[in-house]
N, C-alpha and C positions, 0 to 999 in steps of 0.2 A: 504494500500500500504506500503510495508515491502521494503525498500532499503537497508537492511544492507547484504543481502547477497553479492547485487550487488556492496557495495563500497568495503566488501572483494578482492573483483576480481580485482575492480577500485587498490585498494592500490600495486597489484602487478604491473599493468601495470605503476603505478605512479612514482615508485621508479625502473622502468626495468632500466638497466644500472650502477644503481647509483655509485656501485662500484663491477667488477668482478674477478673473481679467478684470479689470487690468494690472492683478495684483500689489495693490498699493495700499497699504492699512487704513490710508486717508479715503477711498472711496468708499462711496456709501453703500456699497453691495457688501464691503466689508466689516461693515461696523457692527452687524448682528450675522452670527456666523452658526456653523452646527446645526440645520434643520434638518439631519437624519439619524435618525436611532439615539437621538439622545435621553437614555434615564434619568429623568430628577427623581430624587427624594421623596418618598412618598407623603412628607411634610408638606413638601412645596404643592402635589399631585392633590392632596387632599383640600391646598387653598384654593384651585385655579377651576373656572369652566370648561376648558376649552380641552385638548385632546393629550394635553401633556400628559406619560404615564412612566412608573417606575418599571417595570418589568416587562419583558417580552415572552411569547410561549411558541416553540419550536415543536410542532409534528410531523414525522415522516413514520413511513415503512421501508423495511430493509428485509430482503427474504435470507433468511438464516440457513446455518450446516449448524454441526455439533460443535464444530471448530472458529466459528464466529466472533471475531471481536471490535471492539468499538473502540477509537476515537473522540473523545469530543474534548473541541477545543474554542472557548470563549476568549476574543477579541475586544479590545475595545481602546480609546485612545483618554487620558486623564490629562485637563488642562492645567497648565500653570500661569498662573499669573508673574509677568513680566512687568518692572519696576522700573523705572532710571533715576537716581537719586546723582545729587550734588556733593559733595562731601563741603564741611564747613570751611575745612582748612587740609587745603592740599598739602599730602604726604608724599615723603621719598620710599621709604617701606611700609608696610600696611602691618601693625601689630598681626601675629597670630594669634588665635581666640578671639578677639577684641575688634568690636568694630566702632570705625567712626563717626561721629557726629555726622549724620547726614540730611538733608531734604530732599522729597519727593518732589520731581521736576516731571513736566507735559512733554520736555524737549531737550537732549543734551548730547552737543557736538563737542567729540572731545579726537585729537589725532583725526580733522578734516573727514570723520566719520559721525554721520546725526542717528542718534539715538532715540527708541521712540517706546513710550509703552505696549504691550502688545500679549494677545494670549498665546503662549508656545503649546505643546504637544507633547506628552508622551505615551508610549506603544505600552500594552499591559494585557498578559496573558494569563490566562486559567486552563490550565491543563487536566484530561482524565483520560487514562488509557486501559487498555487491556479490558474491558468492559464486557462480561457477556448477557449478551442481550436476552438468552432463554431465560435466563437464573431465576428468576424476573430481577428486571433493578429497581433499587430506592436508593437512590445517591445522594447525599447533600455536601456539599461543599463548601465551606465560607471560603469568604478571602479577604483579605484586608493589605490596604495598601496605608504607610503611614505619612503623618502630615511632615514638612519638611521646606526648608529655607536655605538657599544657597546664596554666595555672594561672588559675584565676580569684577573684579576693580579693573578699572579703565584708567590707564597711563597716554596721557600727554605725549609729546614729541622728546623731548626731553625727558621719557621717564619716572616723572612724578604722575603721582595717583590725581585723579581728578574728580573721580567720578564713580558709582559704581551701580552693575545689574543686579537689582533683586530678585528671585526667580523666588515666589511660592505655591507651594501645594496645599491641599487638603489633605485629611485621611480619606480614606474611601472604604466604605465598608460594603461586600454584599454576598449572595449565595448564588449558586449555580448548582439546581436539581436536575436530575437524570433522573427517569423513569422507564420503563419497557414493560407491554404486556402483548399475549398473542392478540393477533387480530385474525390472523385466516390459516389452520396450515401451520406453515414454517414461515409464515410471513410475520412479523412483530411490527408493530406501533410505540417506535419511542420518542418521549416527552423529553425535550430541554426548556426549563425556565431560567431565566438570568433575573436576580432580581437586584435594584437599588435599598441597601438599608440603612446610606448614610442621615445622620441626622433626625433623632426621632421625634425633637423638637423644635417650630420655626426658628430660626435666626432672626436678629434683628437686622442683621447686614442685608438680608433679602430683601425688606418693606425700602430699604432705601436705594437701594442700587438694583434689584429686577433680575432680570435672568441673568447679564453678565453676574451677578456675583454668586449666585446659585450652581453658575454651569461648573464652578469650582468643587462641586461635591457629587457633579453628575458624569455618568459611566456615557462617552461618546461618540457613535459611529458604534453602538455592540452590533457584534454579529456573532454567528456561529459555524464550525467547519466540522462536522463529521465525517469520519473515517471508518471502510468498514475491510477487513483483514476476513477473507472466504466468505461473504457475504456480497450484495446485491442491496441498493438500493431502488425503491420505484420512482418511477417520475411521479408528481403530483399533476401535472400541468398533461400528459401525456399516457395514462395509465395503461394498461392493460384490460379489455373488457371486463374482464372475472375480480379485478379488484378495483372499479370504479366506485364502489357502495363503502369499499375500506378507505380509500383518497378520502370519499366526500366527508366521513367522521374525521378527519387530521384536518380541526382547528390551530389555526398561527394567530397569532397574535403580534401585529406591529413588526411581522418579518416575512419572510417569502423567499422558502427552500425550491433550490431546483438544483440538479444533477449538477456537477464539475467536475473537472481534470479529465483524465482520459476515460473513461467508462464510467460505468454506476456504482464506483466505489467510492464514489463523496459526495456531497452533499454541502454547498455555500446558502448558509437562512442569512439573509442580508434587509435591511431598512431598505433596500432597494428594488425595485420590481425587474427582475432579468429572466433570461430564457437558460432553457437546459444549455448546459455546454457552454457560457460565454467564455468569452474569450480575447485575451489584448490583442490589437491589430497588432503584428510581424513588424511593421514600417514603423511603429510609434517609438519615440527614445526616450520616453520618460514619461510617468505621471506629472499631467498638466492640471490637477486635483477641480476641474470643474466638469460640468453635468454636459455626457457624451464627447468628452475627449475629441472636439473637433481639432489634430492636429495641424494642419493645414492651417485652418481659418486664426486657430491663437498663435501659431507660430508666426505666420506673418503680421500679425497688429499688435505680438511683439516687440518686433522688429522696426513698428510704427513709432513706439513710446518715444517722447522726447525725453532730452537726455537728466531731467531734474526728474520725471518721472522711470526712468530706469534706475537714478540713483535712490531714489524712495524705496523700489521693489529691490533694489539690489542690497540695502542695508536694512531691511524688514526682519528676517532673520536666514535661517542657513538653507532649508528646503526650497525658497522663494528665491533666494539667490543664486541657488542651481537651475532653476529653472530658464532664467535670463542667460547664464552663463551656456548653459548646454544651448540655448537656440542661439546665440549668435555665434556659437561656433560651430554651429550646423553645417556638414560641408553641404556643396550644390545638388551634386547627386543624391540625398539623404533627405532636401526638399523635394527634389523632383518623384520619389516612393511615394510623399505624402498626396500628390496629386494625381487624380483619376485612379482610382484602385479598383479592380474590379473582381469581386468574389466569382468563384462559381454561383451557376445561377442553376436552381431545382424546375423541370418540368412541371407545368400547370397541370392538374390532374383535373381529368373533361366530368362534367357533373353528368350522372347516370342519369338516366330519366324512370 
Protein backbone atom coordinates (compact mmCIF):
# COMPACT_ATOMS: atom_id res chain seq x y z
CA UNK A 1 0.00 0.00 0.00
CA UNK A 2 1.72 3.16 -1.66
CA UNK A 3 0.00 6.47 -0.06
CA UNK A 4 2.22 8.93 -1.48
CA UNK A 5 0.44 9.59 -4.53
CA UNK A 6 -2.44 10.13 -2.50
CA UNK A 7 -0.85 12.73 0.01
CA UNK A 8 0.33 14.57 -3.22
CA UNK A 9 -3.27 15.34 -3.84
CA UNK A 10 -3.82 15.58 0.07
CA UNK A 11 -1.04 18.48 0.09
CA UNK A 12 -3.10 20.48 -2.45
CA UNK A 13 -6.30 20.31 -0.92
CA UNK A 14 -4.26 21.11 2.42
CA UNK A 15 -2.98 24.36 1.63
CA UNK A 16 -6.22 25.27 -0.84
CA UNK A 17 -6.67 28.91 0.14
CA UNK A 18 -3.71 29.51 1.86
CA UNK A 19 -2.84 32.55 0.07
CA UNK A 20 -4.59 33.72 -3.53
CA UNK A 21 -3.80 35.97 -6.46
CA UNK A 22 -2.42 38.16 -6.20
CA UNK A 23 -0.83 36.87 -3.24
CA UNK A 24 -0.21 40.00 -1.37
CA UNK A 25 -1.54 39.95 2.45
CA UNK A 26 -2.63 43.47 1.70
CA UNK A 27 -5.50 42.25 -0.61
CA UNK A 28 -8.70 41.81 0.30
CA UNK A 29 -9.29 38.36 -0.93
CA UNK A 30 -6.71 37.87 1.69
CA UNK A 31 -7.75 39.21 4.78
CA UNK A 32 -10.26 36.59 5.71
CA UNK A 33 -8.76 33.23 4.68
CA UNK A 34 -9.46 29.26 5.57
CA UNK A 35 -13.11 28.69 4.09
CA UNK A 36 -12.44 24.90 3.90
CA UNK A 37 -12.77 22.31 6.52
CA UNK A 38 -12.13 24.55 9.06
CA UNK A 39 -13.18 23.07 12.86
CA UNK A 40 -13.91 25.71 15.52
CA UNK A 41 -14.40 24.87 18.98
CA UNK A 42 -17.59 23.62 19.73
CA UNK A 43 -17.79 26.85 22.15
CA UNK A 44 -17.55 29.05 19.33
CA UNK A 45 -20.16 26.33 17.10
CA UNK A 46 -22.53 26.57 19.83
CA UNK A 47 -22.41 30.63 19.74
CA UNK A 48 -22.99 31.03 15.87
CA UNK A 49 -26.12 30.46 13.24
CA UNK A 50 -24.64 29.96 10.46
CA UNK A 51 -22.93 26.40 9.36
CA UNK A 52 -19.69 26.64 11.26
CA UNK A 53 -19.09 23.12 12.90
CA UNK A 54 -16.52 21.31 15.08
CA UNK A 55 -16.27 17.81 13.65
CA UNK A 56 -16.56 16.17 10.48
CA UNK A 57 -17.94 12.31 9.92
CA UNK A 58 -16.18 10.14 7.23
CA UNK A 59 -18.06 6.88 5.62
CA UNK A 60 -16.80 4.59 3.23
CA UNK A 61 -16.89 0.64 2.57
CA UNK A 62 -13.99 -1.29 1.89
CA UNK A 63 -14.45 -5.08 0.85
CA UNK A 64 -12.27 -7.17 3.24
CA UNK A 65 -9.97 -10.66 3.21
CA UNK A 66 -8.86 -12.14 6.78
CA UNK A 67 -5.70 -10.21 6.01
CA UNK A 68 -7.00 -6.70 5.88
CA UNK A 69 -5.79 -3.74 7.33
CA UNK A 70 -6.30 -0.16 7.73
CA UNK A 71 -4.62 3.14 7.60
CA UNK A 72 -6.19 6.19 8.76
CA UNK A 73 -4.50 9.06 8.62
CA UNK A 74 -5.86 12.70 9.83
CA UNK A 75 -4.54 15.93 8.33
CA UNK A 76 -4.90 19.19 9.17
CA UNK A 77 -2.99 22.55 9.10
CA UNK A 78 -2.79 24.68 12.81
CA UNK A 79 -2.31 28.56 12.54
CA UNK A 80 0.18 30.64 14.10
CA UNK A 81 -0.17 33.81 14.63
CA UNK A 82 2.76 36.20 13.36
CA UNK A 83 3.86 39.35 15.29
CA UNK A 84 6.40 42.05 14.32
CA UNK A 85 7.58 43.91 17.34
CA UNK A 86 10.07 46.96 17.69
CA UNK A 87 12.52 46.25 20.23
CA UNK A 88 12.97 49.51 22.63
CA UNK A 89 16.55 49.78 22.58
CA UNK A 90 18.59 48.10 19.98
CA UNK A 91 20.98 45.34 20.81
CA UNK A 92 24.20 43.86 19.69
CA UNK A 93 23.42 40.31 21.37
CA UNK A 94 20.15 39.34 22.37
CA UNK A 95 20.36 37.84 26.00
CA UNK A 96 19.59 34.10 26.07
CA UNK A 97 16.36 33.21 28.18
CA UNK A 98 15.41 36.89 28.28
CA UNK A 99 13.71 38.86 26.08
CA UNK A 100 13.55 42.55 25.29
CA UNK A 101 11.42 45.27 25.90
CA UNK A 102 9.56 45.24 22.81
CA UNK A 103 6.33 46.98 20.92
CA UNK A 104 3.99 45.43 18.63
CA UNK A 105 4.35 47.23 15.38
CA UNK A 106 1.50 47.09 11.94
CA UNK A 107 4.99 47.59 9.93
CA UNK A 108 8.65 46.89 10.37
CA UNK A 109 11.55 47.35 7.67
CA UNK A 110 14.57 46.22 9.01
CA UNK A 111 17.84 45.18 6.46
CA UNK A 112 15.73 46.92 3.36
CA UNK A 113 13.24 43.90 4.02
CA UNK A 114 9.37 45.00 5.26
CA UNK A 115 7.88 43.07 7.72
CA UNK A 116 4.22 42.46 8.17
CA UNK A 117 1.97 40.71 10.50
CA UNK A 118 0.47 37.60 9.15
CA UNK A 119 -1.14 34.04 10.00
CA UNK A 120 1.73 31.23 9.19
CA UNK A 121 0.91 27.57 8.99
CA UNK A 122 1.75 24.49 10.31
CA UNK A 123 1.35 20.64 8.94
CA UNK A 124 -0.12 18.35 11.86
CA UNK A 125 -0.71 14.68 11.64
CA UNK A 126 -2.68 11.83 13.56
CA UNK A 127 -1.80 8.66 12.62
CA UNK A 128 -3.49 4.92 13.19
CA UNK A 129 -2.32 2.00 11.49
CA UNK A 130 -2.60 -1.78 11.35
CA UNK A 131 -6.35 -1.59 11.85
CA UNK A 132 -8.45 -4.55 11.22
CA UNK A 133 -11.53 -3.68 10.13
CA UNK A 134 -13.54 -7.27 10.81
CA UNK A 135 -12.58 -7.09 14.77
CA UNK A 136 -15.10 -4.80 14.64
CA UNK A 137 -13.27 -1.37 15.61
CA UNK A 138 -13.99 1.21 18.52
CA UNK A 139 -10.84 3.43 18.26
CA UNK A 140 -10.46 6.60 20.16
CA UNK A 141 -7.79 8.61 19.87
CA UNK A 142 -6.88 12.08 21.56
CA UNK A 143 -4.24 14.29 20.41
CA UNK A 144 -3.19 17.37 21.76
CA UNK A 145 -0.84 19.72 20.27
CA UNK A 146 0.63 22.23 22.92
CA UNK A 147 0.60 26.06 23.16
CA UNK A 148 3.97 27.79 22.32
CA UNK A 149 5.91 31.14 21.45
CA UNK A 150 8.92 31.42 19.53
CA UNK A 151 11.16 34.59 18.82
CA UNK A 152 13.05 35.36 16.12
CA UNK A 153 15.28 38.63 16.18
CA UNK A 154 15.88 40.75 13.03
CA UNK A 155 19.47 42.23 12.68
CA UNK A 156 20.08 45.50 10.85
CA UNK A 157 22.94 45.87 8.22
CA UNK A 158 25.34 46.32 10.78
CA UNK A 159 24.23 43.56 12.81
CA UNK A 160 22.40 44.97 15.64
CA UNK A 161 19.12 43.50 16.72
CA UNK A 162 16.31 45.72 15.80
CA UNK A 163 13.41 44.00 15.76
CA UNK A 164 11.86 40.89 16.40
CA UNK A 165 9.16 37.90 14.89
CA UNK A 166 6.70 36.60 17.23
CA UNK A 167 5.27 33.40 16.17
CA UNK A 168 2.39 32.09 18.44
CA UNK A 169 0.39 29.06 18.86
CA UNK A 170 -2.43 27.78 20.71
CA UNK A 171 -2.81 24.38 22.24
CA UNK A 172 -5.15 22.36 20.23
CA UNK A 173 -6.92 19.65 21.65
CA UNK A 174 -9.04 16.83 19.85
CA UNK A 175 -10.08 13.10 19.01
CA UNK A 176 -10.12 11.04 16.20
CA UNK A 177 -12.61 7.97 16.32
CA UNK A 178 -12.56 4.93 14.13
CA UNK A 179 -15.36 2.63 13.91
CA UNK A 180 -16.02 -0.56 11.47
CA UNK A 181 -19.19 -2.62 11.20
CA UNK A 182 -20.37 -5.25 8.45
CA UNK A 183 -22.48 -3.97 6.04
CA UNK A 184 -22.82 -6.72 3.40
CA UNK A 185 -20.71 -9.89 3.09
CA UNK A 186 -17.03 -9.10 3.40
CA UNK A 187 -17.92 -5.61 2.69
CA UNK A 188 -17.53 -3.31 6.13
CA UNK A 189 -18.76 0.35 6.74
CA UNK A 190 -16.19 2.24 8.48
CA UNK A 191 -16.60 5.56 10.58
CA UNK A 192 -13.89 8.29 10.88
CA UNK A 193 -14.91 11.37 13.10
CA UNK A 194 -12.36 14.16 13.65
CA UNK A 195 -13.52 16.12 16.31
CA UNK A 196 -12.41 19.80 17.68
CA UNK A 197 -12.35 19.93 21.67
CA UNK A 198 -10.38 22.89 22.12
CA UNK A 199 -11.70 25.20 24.54
CA UNK A 200 -14.67 24.28 26.48
CA UNK A 201 -15.21 27.64 27.47
CA UNK A 202 -15.95 31.01 25.36
CA UNK A 203 -12.85 33.39 25.35
CA UNK A 204 -13.19 36.78 25.73
CA UNK A 205 -10.54 37.27 22.99
CA UNK A 206 -13.32 35.81 20.56
CA UNK A 207 -16.32 38.72 21.33
CA UNK A 208 -13.44 41.04 20.39
CA UNK A 209 -11.41 40.16 17.50
CA UNK A 210 -14.07 37.27 15.58
CA UNK A 211 -12.97 34.60 13.70
CA UNK A 212 -9.33 35.69 13.18
CA UNK A 213 -8.70 35.12 16.61
CA UNK A 214 -10.68 31.98 17.10
CA UNK A 215 -9.08 30.32 13.97
CA UNK A 216 -6.08 30.09 16.59
CA UNK A 217 -7.65 27.12 18.21
CA UNK A 218 -9.30 25.60 15.07
CA UNK A 219 -8.20 22.23 13.32
CA UNK A 220 -7.61 23.77 9.35
CA UNK A 221 -8.05 22.38 5.91
CA UNK A 222 -8.88 18.58 8.15
CA UNK A 223 -9.16 15.82 5.89
CA UNK A 224 -8.72 12.25 6.00
CA UNK A 225 -6.47 9.48 3.88
CA UNK A 226 -7.33 5.81 4.36
CA UNK A 227 -5.25 3.12 3.55
CA UNK A 228 -6.23 -0.33 2.92
CA UNK A 229 -3.38 -3.27 2.95
CA UNK A 230 -5.43 -6.62 0.87
CA UNK A 231 -8.45 -4.94 0.91
CA UNK A 232 -10.61 -2.90 -1.69
CA UNK A 233 -12.21 0.09 -1.30
CA UNK A 234 -15.97 1.15 -3.12
CA UNK A 235 -16.59 4.10 -4.97
CA UNK A 236 -19.34 6.04 -3.21
CA UNK A 237 -19.94 8.30 -6.25
CA UNK A 238 -19.73 5.06 -8.74
CA UNK A 239 -20.80 1.86 -6.89
CA UNK A 240 -21.59 -1.34 -7.98
CA UNK A 241 -25.37 -2.22 -8.53
CA UNK A 242 -25.53 -4.95 -5.46
CA UNK A 243 -24.09 -2.34 -3.18
CA UNK A 244 -25.93 0.96 -4.10
CA UNK A 245 -28.58 0.50 -0.80
CA UNK A 246 -24.91 0.06 1.30
CA UNK A 247 -23.29 3.64 -0.47
CA UNK A 248 -26.78 5.30 0.01
CA UNK A 249 -26.57 4.52 4.29
CA UNK A 250 -22.57 6.00 4.38
CA UNK A 251 -23.57 9.43 5.70
CA UNK A 252 -20.33 12.30 5.50
CA UNK A 253 -20.46 14.88 7.19
CA UNK A 254 -18.64 18.30 5.94
CA UNK A 255 -16.28 15.94 3.80
CA UNK A 256 -16.56 13.98 0.50
CA UNK A 257 -14.41 10.46 0.08
CA UNK A 258 -13.70 9.36 -3.36
CA UNK A 259 -11.10 6.65 -4.52
CA UNK A 260 -7.18 7.97 -4.80
CA UNK A 261 -3.70 6.95 -5.86
CA UNK A 262 -3.48 4.11 -8.03
CA UNK A 263 -6.40 1.65 -7.50
CA UNK A 264 -9.16 1.25 -4.71
CA UNK A 265 -6.65 1.04 -2.04
CA UNK A 266 -7.28 4.62 -0.80
CA UNK A 267 -9.53 6.79 0.00
CA UNK A 268 -8.95 11.10 0.00
CA UNK A 269 -12.46 12.54 2.40
CA UNK A 270 -11.58 16.20 1.74
CA UNK A 271 -13.79 19.63 2.46
CA UNK A 272 -13.54 19.53 -1.06
CA UNK A 273 -16.00 18.08 -3.71
CA UNK A 274 -13.48 15.81 -6.21
CA UNK A 275 -13.87 12.89 -8.42
CA UNK A 276 -12.57 9.38 -8.08
CA UNK A 277 -8.89 9.30 -9.00
CA UNK A 278 -7.97 13.07 -9.03
CA UNK A 279 -5.01 13.95 -9.93
CA UNK A 280 -2.16 16.81 -10.25
CA UNK A 281 -1.75 17.89 -13.94
CA UNK A 282 2.00 16.34 -15.03
CA UNK A 283 2.91 20.14 -16.44
CA UNK A 284 2.05 21.93 -13.13
CA UNK A 285 5.48 22.88 -10.95
CA UNK A 286 4.09 23.68 -8.00
CA UNK A 287 1.07 24.33 -5.74
CA UNK A 288 -0.28 27.63 -6.74
CA UNK A 289 -2.76 27.17 -3.21
CA UNK A 290 -5.99 28.77 -5.17
CA UNK A 291 -9.38 27.02 -6.32
CA UNK A 292 -8.58 24.94 -9.65
CA UNK A 293 -4.84 25.53 -10.14
CA UNK A 294 -5.23 27.46 -13.37
CA UNK A 295 -1.56 27.35 -14.04
CA UNK A 296 -1.20 29.18 -17.15
CA UNK A 297 -3.61 31.94 -16.36
CA UNK A 298 -1.74 32.70 -12.57
CA UNK A 299 1.49 32.02 -13.84
CA UNK A 300 1.27 34.61 -16.22
CA UNK A 301 -0.54 37.76 -14.19
CA UNK A 302 2.23 36.75 -12.06
CA UNK A 303 4.49 37.71 -14.06
CA UNK A 304 2.08 40.97 -14.56
CA UNK A 305 2.63 42.13 -10.79
CA UNK A 306 4.56 45.28 -10.41
CA UNK A 307 7.55 45.21 -9.00
CA UNK A 308 6.27 46.86 -5.13
CA UNK A 309 3.65 44.22 -5.43
CA UNK A 310 6.05 41.29 -6.15
CA UNK A 311 8.00 42.77 -3.29
CA UNK A 312 4.97 42.41 -0.85
CA UNK A 313 4.25 38.61 -2.13
CA UNK A 314 7.89 38.09 -2.02
CA UNK A 315 8.46 39.07 1.78
CA UNK A 316 4.95 37.74 2.83
CA UNK A 317 6.58 34.64 4.01
CA UNK A 318 8.46 31.45 2.67
CA UNK A 319 5.71 29.30 0.74
CA UNK A 320 4.51 32.77 -1.13
CA UNK A 321 7.94 33.48 -1.91
CA UNK A 322 8.59 30.34 -3.66
CA UNK A 323 5.92 30.67 -5.43
CA UNK A 324 7.15 34.19 -7.26
CA UNK A 325 10.50 32.70 -7.20
CA UNK A 326 9.62 29.27 -9.15
CA UNK A 327 7.53 31.36 -11.81
CA UNK A 328 9.90 33.78 -12.89
CA UNK A 329 12.37 31.28 -13.21
CA UNK A 330 10.12 29.28 -15.32
CA UNK A 331 12.17 28.30 -18.33
CA UNK A 332 10.17 28.97 -21.80
CA UNK A 333 9.49 25.46 -22.65
CA UNK A 334 7.92 24.74 -19.03
CA UNK A 335 5.37 27.62 -20.04
CA UNK A 336 4.63 26.46 -23.29
CA UNK A 337 3.30 22.50 -21.28
CA UNK A 338 1.03 24.92 -19.57
CA UNK A 339 -0.68 26.00 -22.76
CA UNK A 340 -3.26 23.93 -24.75
CA UNK A 341 -3.20 20.47 -22.93
CA UNK A 342 -5.11 18.06 -24.07
CA UNK A 343 -6.37 14.91 -22.12
CA UNK A 344 -7.55 11.81 -23.62
CA UNK A 345 -10.98 12.21 -24.42
CA UNK A 346 -13.71 9.20 -23.54
CA UNK A 347 -16.29 8.18 -26.33
CA UNK A 348 -19.85 9.44 -25.80
CA UNK A 349 -21.98 6.54 -25.07
CA UNK A 350 -25.34 6.64 -27.63
CA UNK A 351 -28.52 6.64 -25.25
CA UNK A 352 -30.46 3.35 -25.83
CA UNK A 353 -33.94 3.81 -26.76
Amino acid sequence: MNLDRVEKIAEAVLYEGYMLYPYRPSSVKNQQRWNFGVLYPPSWCDRQSGSDRSGTTTECLVKTTSSTRLTVKVRFLQIVQRSVAKLHTPVVETPEGEVPAMEIVDRLEVAGRVHHPWQEAVERQVTCDSLDPRAPLRSSLPFSFPQGTTFEYLRDDDGTTTGVIVRESQSLIGEVKIQSERSRGEVYKVTVEIQNLALPEPQPSHDSHGRDAVLLDCLVSAHTILGAEDGEFISLLDPPPDLKNQVANCKNVGTWPVLAGNGPTAVLSSPIILYDYPQIAPESAGNLFDSTEIDEILSLRILTLTDAEKREMRQSDDLTRGILERTENMPEEQFMKLHGVLRVLSPVKEKTQ
